[in-house]
N, C-alpha and C positions, 0 to 999 in steps of 0.2 A: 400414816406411815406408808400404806400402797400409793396413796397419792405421788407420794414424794417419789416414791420407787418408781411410778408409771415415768415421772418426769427423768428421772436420770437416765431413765433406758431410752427415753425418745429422743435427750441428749446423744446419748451413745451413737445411737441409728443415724441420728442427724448429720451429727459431728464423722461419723465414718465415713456417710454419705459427700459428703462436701471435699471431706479429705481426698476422695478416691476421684470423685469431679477433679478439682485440681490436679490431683498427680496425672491424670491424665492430660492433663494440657499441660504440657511441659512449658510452653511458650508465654504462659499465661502471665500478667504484667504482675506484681508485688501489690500496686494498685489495688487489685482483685480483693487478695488477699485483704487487703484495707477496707473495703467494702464489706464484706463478708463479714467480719468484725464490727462494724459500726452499725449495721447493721441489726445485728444479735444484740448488741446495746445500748441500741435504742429502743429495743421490744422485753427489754427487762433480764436479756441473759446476762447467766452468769460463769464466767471457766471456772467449773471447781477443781478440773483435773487435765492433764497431760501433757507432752513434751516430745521429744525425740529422741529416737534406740532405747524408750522404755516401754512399748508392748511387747509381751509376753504370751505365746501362745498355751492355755492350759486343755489338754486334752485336744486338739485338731490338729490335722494335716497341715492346714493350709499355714503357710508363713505371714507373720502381722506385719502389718503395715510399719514403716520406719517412726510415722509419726500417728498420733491420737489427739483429739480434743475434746471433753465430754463437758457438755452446757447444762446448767439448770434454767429454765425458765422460771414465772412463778404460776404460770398455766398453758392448757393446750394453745388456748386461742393464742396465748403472746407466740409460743413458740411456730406457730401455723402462720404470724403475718410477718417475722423476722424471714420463712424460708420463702415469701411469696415473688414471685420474680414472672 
């Protein structure tokens, strides 16, 4: 069960990470975004969660992101050679 749990959070981090990469490159091709996906499965992710205008800030200042995507891997290693660039 931690196991599992370590993996959804690295999801999380991962998946916020990448989101925030992106939003930051406003110009960035749709492409990308293809990549970034094919990517993730071909190293064994999986999207169990998220979508658009449904993050929810509980307890923080800071406003959420518009959008979220949260990955499961089926371990560190896969999720470590999916982000290798």
């Amino acid at each position: 069960m931690l196991k599992s749990a370590l993996l959804v959070t690295t999801g999380i981090v991962i998946g916020a990470g990448a989101i925030s990469a992106l939003n930051a490159q406003s110009s960035t091709p749709a492409s990308g975004v293809d990549k970034v996906r094919d990517a993730i499965k071909a190293n064994g992710g999986k999207l169990i969660a998220g979508g658009y205008n449904k993050a929810v800030a509980i307890d923080s200042d800071v406003q959420p992101t518009n959008r979220f995507l949260i990955f499961m891997y089926p371990n560190k290693e896969a999720s470590d050679k999916a982000w290798e660039h």
